[in-house]
C-alpha positions in Angstrom: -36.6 -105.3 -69.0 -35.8 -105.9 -65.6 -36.9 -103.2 -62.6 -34.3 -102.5 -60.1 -35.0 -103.3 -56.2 -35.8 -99.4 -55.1 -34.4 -100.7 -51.7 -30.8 -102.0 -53.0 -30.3 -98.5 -55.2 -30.9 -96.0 -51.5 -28.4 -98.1 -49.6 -25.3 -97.2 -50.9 -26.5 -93.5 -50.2 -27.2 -94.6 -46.9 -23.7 -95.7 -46.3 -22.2 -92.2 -47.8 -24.1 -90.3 -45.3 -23.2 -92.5 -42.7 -19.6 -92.4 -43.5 -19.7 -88.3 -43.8 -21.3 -87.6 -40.4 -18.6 -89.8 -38.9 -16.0 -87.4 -40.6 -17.5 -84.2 -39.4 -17.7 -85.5 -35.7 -14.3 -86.5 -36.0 -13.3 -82.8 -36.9 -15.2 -81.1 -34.6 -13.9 -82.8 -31.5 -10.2 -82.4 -33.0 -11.1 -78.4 -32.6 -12.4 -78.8 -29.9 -9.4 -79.9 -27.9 -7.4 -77.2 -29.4 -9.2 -74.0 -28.3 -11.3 -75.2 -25.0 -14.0 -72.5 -24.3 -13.5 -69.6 -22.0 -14.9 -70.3 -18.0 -18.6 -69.2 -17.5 -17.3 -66.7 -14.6 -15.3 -64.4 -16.6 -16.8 -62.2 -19.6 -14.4 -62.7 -23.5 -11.5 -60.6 -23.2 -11.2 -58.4 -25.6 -7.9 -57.5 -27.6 -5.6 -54.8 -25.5 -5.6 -51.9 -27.2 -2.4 -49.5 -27.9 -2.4 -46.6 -25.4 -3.2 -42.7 -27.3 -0.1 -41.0 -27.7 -0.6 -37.5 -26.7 0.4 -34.7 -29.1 4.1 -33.3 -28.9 3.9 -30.2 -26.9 5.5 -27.1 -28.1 8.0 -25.1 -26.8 6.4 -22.3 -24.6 6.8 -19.2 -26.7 7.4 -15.8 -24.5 4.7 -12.9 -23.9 5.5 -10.4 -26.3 5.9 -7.6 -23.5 7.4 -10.2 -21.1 9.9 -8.6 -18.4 13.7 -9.5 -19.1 14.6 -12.3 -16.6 16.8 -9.9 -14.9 14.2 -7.6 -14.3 13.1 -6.6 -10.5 9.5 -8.2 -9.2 7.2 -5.5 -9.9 6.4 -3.3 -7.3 3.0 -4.1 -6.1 0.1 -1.7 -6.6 -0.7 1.1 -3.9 -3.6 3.0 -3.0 -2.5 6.6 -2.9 -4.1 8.8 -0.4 -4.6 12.7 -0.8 -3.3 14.7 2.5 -3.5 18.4 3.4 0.3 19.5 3.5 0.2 20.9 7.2 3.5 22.9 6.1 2.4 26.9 6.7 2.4 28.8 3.8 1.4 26.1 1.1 -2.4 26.9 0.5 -2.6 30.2 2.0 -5.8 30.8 -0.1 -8.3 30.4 3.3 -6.3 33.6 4.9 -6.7 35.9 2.1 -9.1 38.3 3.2 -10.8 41.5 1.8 -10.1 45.5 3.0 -12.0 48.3 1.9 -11.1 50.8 -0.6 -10.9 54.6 -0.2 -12.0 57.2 -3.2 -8.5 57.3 -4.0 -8.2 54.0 -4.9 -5.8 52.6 -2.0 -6.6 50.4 0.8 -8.4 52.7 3.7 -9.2 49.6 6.0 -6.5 48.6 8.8 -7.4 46.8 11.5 -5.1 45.6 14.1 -2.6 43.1 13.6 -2.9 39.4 15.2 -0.4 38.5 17.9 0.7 35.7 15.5 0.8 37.9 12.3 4.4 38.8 10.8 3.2 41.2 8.0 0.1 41.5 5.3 0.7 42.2 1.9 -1.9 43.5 -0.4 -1.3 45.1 -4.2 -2.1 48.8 -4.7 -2.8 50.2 -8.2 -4.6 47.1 -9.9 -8.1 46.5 -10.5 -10.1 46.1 -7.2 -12.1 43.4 -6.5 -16.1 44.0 -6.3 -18.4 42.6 -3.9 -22.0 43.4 -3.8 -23.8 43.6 -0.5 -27.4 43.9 1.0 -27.2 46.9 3.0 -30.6 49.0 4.3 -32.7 50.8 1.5 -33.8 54.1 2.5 -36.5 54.6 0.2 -37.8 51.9 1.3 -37.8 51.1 5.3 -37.4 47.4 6.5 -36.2 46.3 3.2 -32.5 45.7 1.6 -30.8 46.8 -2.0 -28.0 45.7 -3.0 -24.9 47.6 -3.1 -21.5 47.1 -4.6 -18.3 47.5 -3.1 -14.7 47.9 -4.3 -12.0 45.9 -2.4 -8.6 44.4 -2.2 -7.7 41.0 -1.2 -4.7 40.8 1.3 -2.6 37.9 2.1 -1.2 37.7 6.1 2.4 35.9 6.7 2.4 34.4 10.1 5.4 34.0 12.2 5.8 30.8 12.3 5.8 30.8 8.5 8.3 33.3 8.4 10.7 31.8 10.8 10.5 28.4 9.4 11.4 29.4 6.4 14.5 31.0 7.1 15.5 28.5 9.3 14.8 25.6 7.1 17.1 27.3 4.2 20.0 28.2 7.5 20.0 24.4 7.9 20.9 23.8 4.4 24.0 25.9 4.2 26.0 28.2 5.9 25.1 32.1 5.5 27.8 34.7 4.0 25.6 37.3 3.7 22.5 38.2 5.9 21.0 40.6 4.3 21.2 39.2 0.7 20.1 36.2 2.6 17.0 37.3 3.9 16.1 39.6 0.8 16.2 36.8 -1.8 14.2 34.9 0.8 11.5 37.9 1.2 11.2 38.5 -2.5 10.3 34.5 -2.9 7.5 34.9 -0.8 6.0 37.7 -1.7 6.1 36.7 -5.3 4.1 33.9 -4.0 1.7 35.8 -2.2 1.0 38.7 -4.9 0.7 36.1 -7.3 -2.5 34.7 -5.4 -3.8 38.2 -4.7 -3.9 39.3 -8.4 -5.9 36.1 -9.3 -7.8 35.8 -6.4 -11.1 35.5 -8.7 -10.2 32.2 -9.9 -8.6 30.6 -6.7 -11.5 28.3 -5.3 -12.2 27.2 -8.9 -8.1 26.2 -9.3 -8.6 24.6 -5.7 -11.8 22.9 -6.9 -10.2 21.1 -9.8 -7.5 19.5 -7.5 -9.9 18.4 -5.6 -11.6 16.4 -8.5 -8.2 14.9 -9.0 -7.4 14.1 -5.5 -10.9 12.9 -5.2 -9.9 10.1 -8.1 -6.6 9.5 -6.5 -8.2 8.6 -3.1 -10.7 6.3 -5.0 -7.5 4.0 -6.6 -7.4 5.6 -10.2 -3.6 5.4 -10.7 -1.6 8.9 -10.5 -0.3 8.5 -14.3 -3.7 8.6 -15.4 -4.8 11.2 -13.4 -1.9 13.3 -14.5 -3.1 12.6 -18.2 -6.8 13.7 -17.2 -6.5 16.3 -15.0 -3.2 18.0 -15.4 -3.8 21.2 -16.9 0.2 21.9 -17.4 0.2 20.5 -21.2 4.3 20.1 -21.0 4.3 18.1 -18.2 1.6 16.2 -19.3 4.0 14.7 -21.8 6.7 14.0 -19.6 4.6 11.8 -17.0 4.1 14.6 -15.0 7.6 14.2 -13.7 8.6 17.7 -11.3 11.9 16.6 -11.4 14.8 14.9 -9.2 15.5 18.0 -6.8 18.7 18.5 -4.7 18.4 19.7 -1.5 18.7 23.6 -2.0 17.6 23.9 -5.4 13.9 25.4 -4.5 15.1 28.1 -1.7 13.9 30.8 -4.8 10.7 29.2 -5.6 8.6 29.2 -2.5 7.5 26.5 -0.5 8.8 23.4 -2.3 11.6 23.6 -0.5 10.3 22.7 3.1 7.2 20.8 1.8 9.5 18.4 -0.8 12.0 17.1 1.4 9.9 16.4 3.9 7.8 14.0 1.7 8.6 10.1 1.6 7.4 7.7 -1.0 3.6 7.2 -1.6 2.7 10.5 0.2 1.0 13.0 -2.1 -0.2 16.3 -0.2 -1.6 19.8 -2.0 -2.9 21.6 -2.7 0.2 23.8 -3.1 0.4 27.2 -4.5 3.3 29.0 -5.8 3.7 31.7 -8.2 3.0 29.3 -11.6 0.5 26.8 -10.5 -1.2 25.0 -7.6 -0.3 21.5 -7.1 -1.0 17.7 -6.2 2.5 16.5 -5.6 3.2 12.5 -4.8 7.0 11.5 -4.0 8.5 8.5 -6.0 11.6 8.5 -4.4 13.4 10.3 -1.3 17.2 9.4 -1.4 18.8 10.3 1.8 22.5 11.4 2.3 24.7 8.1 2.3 27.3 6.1 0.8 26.3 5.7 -2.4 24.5 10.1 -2.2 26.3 12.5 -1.4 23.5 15.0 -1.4 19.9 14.4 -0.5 17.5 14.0 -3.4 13.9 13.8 -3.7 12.0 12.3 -7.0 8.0 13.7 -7.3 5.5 13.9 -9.8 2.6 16.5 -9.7 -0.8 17.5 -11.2 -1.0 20.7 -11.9 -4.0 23.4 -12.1 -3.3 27.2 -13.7 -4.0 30.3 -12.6 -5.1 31.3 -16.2 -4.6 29.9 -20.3 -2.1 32.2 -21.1 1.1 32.4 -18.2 2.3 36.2 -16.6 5.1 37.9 -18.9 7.8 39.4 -17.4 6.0 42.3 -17.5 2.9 41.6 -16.0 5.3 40.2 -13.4 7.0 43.8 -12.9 4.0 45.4 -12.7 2.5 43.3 -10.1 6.3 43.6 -8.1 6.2 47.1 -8.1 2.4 47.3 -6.9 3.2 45.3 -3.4 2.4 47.0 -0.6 3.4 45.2 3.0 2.2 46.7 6.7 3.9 45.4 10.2 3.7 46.1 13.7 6.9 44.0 14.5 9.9 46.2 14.9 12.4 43.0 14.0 10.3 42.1 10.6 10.8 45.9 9.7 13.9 45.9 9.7 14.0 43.4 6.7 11.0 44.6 4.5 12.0 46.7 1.8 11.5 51.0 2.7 9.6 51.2 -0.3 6.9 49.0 -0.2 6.0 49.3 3.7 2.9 51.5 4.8 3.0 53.3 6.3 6.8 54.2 5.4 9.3 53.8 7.9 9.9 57.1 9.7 13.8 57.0 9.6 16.1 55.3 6.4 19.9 55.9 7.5 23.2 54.5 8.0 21.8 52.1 10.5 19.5 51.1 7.8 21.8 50.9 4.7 25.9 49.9 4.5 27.5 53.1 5.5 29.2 55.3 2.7 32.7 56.6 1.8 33.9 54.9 5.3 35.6 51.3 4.9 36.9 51.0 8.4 33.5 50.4 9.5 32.5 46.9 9.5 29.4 46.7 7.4 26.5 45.6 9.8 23.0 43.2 8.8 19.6 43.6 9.6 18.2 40.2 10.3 14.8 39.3 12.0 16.8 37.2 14.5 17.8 39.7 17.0 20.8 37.6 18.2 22.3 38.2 14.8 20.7 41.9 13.9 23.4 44.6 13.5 26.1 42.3 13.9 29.5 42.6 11.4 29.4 39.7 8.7 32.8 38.2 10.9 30.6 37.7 13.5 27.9 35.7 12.2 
């Protein structure tokens, strides 16, 4: 058996290899050439990407109490300031005062009238006020007891309040009749002032409570919620508060919104102000003057409102209160207006100069008025 050469059978394998590591050179320079490597400066690339699509916005949708688009701007908030209405007559409260009493009952303490004083009314018949003062103890030297004392509030009217009155409701239309006139006139404010003399009692609380409302007014609490807070008039509470849109004219009975209203422009609020159903904080909203488009002047307020007491005056309470009004002067032209019957002490003559005359019609019938240029006069003449 013959061996084979161990050197003769490796070189064919030799060759192989030879001949396959030729190949594989071959290819990789081939690639090589194709695809030439990236420069040593600059860092790989990498692939671009696709830039994020944003989300499709939606339509805006509108506020749910959104204003229409033909709505005006909104008026821009105010702070709302508290003043003392400087027109007389509207708080008369720090004028009342108290007169003694006699055993009889009726007022027994005059003093003289001021200069400036028109007349003083005080209410004869109804419960008394009582004051307790510390007077001297006998029974005991150097020391004090106290006593009580009955007395009655009275209210003064000053001139100027008087005159201004009547000449404020003379500017709004012409006079037919003077003494109708002046009586409906009178009988407004004296309603007014008995009013405060029968609940004199409860006056500084009334004028307290206002003051807790102006007080939040003056600090920026809006007047609508005040109104819903402090506002003891439970009608008007549901209305807003609203007083109403008042023509120039339409107050002359219900004394003294008529001077103090129309003479308000909006964003003042004055008080307190008392007439003969409640005392007031009254802000204006809207003061339309006489123009093209108004043919009468008109003023728009609200008000907060404090009571004299839970249940309101009936007619009847009111009558008796009327007919307990007593009024004292020293002015010869305000007695000729005040009613006879409720002067004291009573006027010493009541005739035909007084009164129309009687069963003769060729006499023109003559006026009393306060105003002497006009007193006495026949109604052609004035």
């Amino acid at each position: 058996m013959v061996r084979s050469d161990p050197d003769r059978r490796g070189a064919p394998l030799r060759v192989l290899a030879f001949a396959g590591a030729v190949a594989l050179g071959a290819i990789a320079c081939s690639t090589a050439q194709e695809t030439p490597p990236p420069p040593a400066h600059e860092p790989p690339k990498e692939p671009a990407k696709e830039p994020a699509k944003e989300p499709a916005k939606e339509p805006a949708k509108p506020a749910q109490d959104a204003a229409p688009k033909d709505a005006p701007p909104p008026a821009p908030e105010r702070k709302l300031h508290v003043k003392k209405c400087t027109v007389p007559g509207a708080d008369p409260t720090g004028d009342l005062h108290l007169a003694a009493l006699g055993k009889d009952g009726r007022r027994a303490e005059f003093g003289p009238l001021a200069p400036e004083t028109a007349f003083e009314i005080w209410l004869e018949g109804l419960p008394p006020q009582k004051v307790t003062t510390q007077e001297p103890d006998p029974a005991n030297p150097g020391q004090t007891h106290p006593v009580e004392h009955l007395r009655v509030p009275v209210a003064p009217v000053s001139i100027a309040e008087f005159d201004g009155y009547l000449a404020n409701a003379r500017s709004i239309r012409p006079v037919a009749n003077e003494g109708m006139f002046v009586n409906s006139l009178l009988a407004s404010l004296l309603e007014q002032r008995a009013v405060l003399l029968y609940y004199y009692d409860v006056l500084p609380g009334m004028k307290e409570r206002l003051e807790r409302a102006a007080d939040k007014i003056d600090r920026g609490i809006a007047f609508e919620k005040v109104i819903k807070q402090n506002s003891e008039d439970d009608q008007g509470k549901m209305t807003g508060g609203w007083f109403g849109n008042n023509l120039r004219g339409e107050n002359l009975g219900r004394y003294p919104f008529e001077q103090i209203v129309f003479g308000l422009e909006p964003g003042d609020v004055v008080g307190p102000i008392f007439d003969r159903w409640f005392a007031y904080l009254i802000a204006c909203e809207k003061h339309s003057h006489v123009d093209e488009k108004h043919r009468q002047e008109q003023v728009l307020t609200r008000t907060v409102n404090a009571r004299y007491a839970v249940n309101p005056l009936s007619q009847k309470d009111f009558g008796r209160i009327w007919t307990a009004i007593r009024v004292r002067s020293d002015k010869e032209r305000i007695l000729r207006v005040l009613p006879p019957g409720v002067q004291v002490p009573p006027p010493k003559r009541f005739g035909p100069d007084d009164i129309a005359p009687v069963g003769k019609p060729e006499l023109p019938l003559k006026y009393r008025s306060p105003d002497d240029a006009i007193d006495g006069k026949a109604r052609k003449d004035h």
